[in-house]
C-alpha positions in Angstrom: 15.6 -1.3 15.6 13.5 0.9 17.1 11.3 3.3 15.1 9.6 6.4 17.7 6.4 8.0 16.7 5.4 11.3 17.7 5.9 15.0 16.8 9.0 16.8 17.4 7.7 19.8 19.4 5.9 17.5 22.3 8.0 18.2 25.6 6.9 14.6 26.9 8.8 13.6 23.4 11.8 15.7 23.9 12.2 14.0 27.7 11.9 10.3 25.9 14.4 11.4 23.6 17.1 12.7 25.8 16.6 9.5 27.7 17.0 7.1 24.6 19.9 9.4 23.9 21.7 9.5 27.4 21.3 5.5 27.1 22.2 4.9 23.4 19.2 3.6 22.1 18.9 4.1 18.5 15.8 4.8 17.2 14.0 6.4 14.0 12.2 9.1 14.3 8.3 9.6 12.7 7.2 12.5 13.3 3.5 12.1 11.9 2.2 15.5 12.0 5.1 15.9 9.3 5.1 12.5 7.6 1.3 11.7 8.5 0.4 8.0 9.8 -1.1 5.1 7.6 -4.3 3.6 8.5 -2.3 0.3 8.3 -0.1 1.6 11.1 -2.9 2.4 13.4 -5.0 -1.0 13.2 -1.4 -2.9 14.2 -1.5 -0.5 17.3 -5.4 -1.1 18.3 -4.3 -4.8 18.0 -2.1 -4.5 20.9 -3.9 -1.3 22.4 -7.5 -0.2 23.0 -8.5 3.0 21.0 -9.6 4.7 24.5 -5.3 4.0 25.4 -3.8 5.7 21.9 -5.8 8.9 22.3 -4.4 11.7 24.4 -7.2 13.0 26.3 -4.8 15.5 28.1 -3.7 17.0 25.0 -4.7 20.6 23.8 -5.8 19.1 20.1 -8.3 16.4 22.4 -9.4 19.8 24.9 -10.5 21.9 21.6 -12.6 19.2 19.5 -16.3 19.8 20.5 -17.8 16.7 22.7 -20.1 15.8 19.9 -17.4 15.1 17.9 -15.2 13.1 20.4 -14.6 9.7 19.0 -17.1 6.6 20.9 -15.2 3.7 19.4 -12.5 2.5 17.5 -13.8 3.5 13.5 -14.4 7.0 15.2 -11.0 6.9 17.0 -8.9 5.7 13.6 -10.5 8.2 11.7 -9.5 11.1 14.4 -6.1 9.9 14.7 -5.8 10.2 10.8 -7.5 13.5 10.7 -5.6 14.9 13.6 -2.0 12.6 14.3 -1.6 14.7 17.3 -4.0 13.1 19.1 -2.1 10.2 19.1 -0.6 9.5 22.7 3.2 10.0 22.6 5.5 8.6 22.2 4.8 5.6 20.9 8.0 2.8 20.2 7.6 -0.1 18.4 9.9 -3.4 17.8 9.1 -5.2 15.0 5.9 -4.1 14.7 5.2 -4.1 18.4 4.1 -1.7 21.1 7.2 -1.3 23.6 6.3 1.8 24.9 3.5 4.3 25.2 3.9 7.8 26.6 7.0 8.3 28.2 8.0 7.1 32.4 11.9 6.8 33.0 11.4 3.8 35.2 9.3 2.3 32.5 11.7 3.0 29.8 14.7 1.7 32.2 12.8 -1.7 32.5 12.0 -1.9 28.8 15.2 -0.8 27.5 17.5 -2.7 29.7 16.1 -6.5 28.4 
């Protein structure tokens, strides 16, 4: 089972999920800017994932924090990601408590999902 975190209005999230739906891949949905995300949740992903790779720096919620504020390392990072979930680079699957995919690339998600 696959469990997809993200928020439900992110147009990069509504491609991923026409994909996984146009290829039958059931998922769960976690929308954490609805459910929020566990502190828990976030160290599991920097095991597998550098901070600097789970933000989105293209994202309107990174553009409109001041520089100063801008997270320098991973404590900085986890707390921003609690404080703000939609910072968090989406989607982001996971297996079993693994990272399968980050952000979403059709080729990517065709090799993944096809194993």
């Amino acid at each position: 089972m696959y469990t997809l975190y993200a928020i439900s209005n992110c147009d990069t999230v509504k491609k991923a999920r026409v994909w996984l739906a146009e290829h039958a891949i059931v998922y769960q949905f976690h929308d954490y800017k609805k459910s929020s995300i566990n502190q828990k949740t976030i160290d599991r992903w920097l095991t597998q994932k550098p901070w600097e790779e789970l933000v989105n720096r293209a994202g309107t919620t990174w553009k409109k924090i001041p520089d100063a504020d801008k997270p320098t390392n991973a404590v900085e990072a986890v707390v921003l990601m609690m404080e703000k979930p939609a910072v968090i680079r989406r989607p982001l699957i996971e297996s079993n408590e693994k990272i399968v995919a980050l952000g979403f690339n059709a080729a990517v998600y065709e090799e993944t999902f096809s194993r």
